[in-house]
N, C-alpha and C positions, 0 to 999 in steps of 0.2 A: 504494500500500500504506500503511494507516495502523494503530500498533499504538497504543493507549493503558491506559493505568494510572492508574485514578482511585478515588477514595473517593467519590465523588457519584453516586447512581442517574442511569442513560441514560433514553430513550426509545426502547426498542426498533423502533416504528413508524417513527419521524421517522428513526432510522438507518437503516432499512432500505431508506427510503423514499430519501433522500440516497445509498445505495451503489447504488441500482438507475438510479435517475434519468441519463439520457443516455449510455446504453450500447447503442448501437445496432449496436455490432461484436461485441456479447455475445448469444448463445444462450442461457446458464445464468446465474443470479441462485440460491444457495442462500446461508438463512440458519439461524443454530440461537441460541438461548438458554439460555443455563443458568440456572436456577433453586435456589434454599435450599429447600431440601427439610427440611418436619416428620417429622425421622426420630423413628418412635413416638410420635406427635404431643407430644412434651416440651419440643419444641426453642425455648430463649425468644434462644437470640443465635446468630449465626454471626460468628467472629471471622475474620478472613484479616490476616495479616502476609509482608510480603514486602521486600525490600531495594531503595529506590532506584534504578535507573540498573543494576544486574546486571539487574533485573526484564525491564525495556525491551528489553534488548541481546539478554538469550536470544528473548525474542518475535518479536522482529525477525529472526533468523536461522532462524527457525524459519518464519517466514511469506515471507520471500526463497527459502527452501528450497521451502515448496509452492507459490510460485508459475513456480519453476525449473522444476521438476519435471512439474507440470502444466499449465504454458504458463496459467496465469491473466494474464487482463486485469486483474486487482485482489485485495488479499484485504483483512482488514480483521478486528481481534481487538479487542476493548473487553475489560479485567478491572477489577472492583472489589476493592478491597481495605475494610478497616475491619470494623466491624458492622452487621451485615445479620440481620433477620430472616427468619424464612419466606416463602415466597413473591415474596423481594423477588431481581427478575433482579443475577446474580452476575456473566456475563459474555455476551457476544453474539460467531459467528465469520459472517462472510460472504467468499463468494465469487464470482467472476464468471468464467467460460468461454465458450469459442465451442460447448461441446460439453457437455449435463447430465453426461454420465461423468466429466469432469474435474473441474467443479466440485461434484459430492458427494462425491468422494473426497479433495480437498483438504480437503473441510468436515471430512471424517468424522478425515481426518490431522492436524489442527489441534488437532479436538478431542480426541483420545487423546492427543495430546500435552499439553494444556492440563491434565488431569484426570489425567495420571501424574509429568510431568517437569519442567511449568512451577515456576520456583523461589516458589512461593506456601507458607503452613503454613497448615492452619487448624484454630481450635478452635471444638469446639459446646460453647457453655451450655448447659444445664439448669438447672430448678431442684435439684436432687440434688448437682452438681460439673461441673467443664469436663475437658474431654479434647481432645488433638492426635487429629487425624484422620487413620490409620493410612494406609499405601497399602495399596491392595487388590491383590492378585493378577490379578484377572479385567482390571484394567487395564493394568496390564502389560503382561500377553499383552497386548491390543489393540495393543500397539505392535509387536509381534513380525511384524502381518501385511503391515508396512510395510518 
């Protein structure tokens, strides 16, 4: 299990490629990227702030938890914090099972988690003024079905 917390864009591929690579007791390889999304095409910054070492701690029990849970062979979370543009990947979740059911449902637990409770804040630029990025409802619920 590896979690990390970095300011430096990843390589999606190369990672992917490195979680999958010699897993031969593994059936399931599921991976997800998340992406800075041009909300209303305006968006000129994506800022992410998060605290040191809380950041880490919550992820890590949170990726021991679905890999408890769902008997994962591996899980594996990258978050970028800093500024980020559009388009530019924000964080990456991969998983590894004996069985696809396990390991998309981990994926899909990681990420509802990452997108409602991960202790990150973030703000969009605009050209116009910056705003904190509210939590949404609809994500919430996501975690209700867990």
């Amino acid at each position: 299990m590896r979690v990390t917390v970095q300011e430096a864009p990843f390589d999606y591929g190369q990672e992917a490629e490195s979680f999958a690579n010699g897993r031969h007791d593994m059936g399931a390889i599921v991976t997800f990227a998340g992406i800075v999304r041009d909300v209303a095409g305006g968006l000129d910054v994506m800022e992410i702030e998060h605290y040191p070492g809380m950041t880490e701690k919550a992820l890590e029990k949170i990726a021991a938890e679905a890999v408890e849970r769902w008997s994962l062979g591996d899980a594996l979370i990258i978050h970028r914090y800093g500024r980020m543009g559009a388009g530019e990947k924000i964080m990456m979740v991969a998983t590894a099972a004996r069985h696809r059911k396990d390991a998309f449902e981990a994926a899909e637990y990681l990420m509802d988690y990452l997108k409602s409770r991960a202790p990150f804040w973030k703000k969009e630029h605009t050209a116009q003024d910056a705003g904190w990025v509210a939590a949404r409802d609809e994500d919430e619920a996501a975690l209700d079905r867990w």
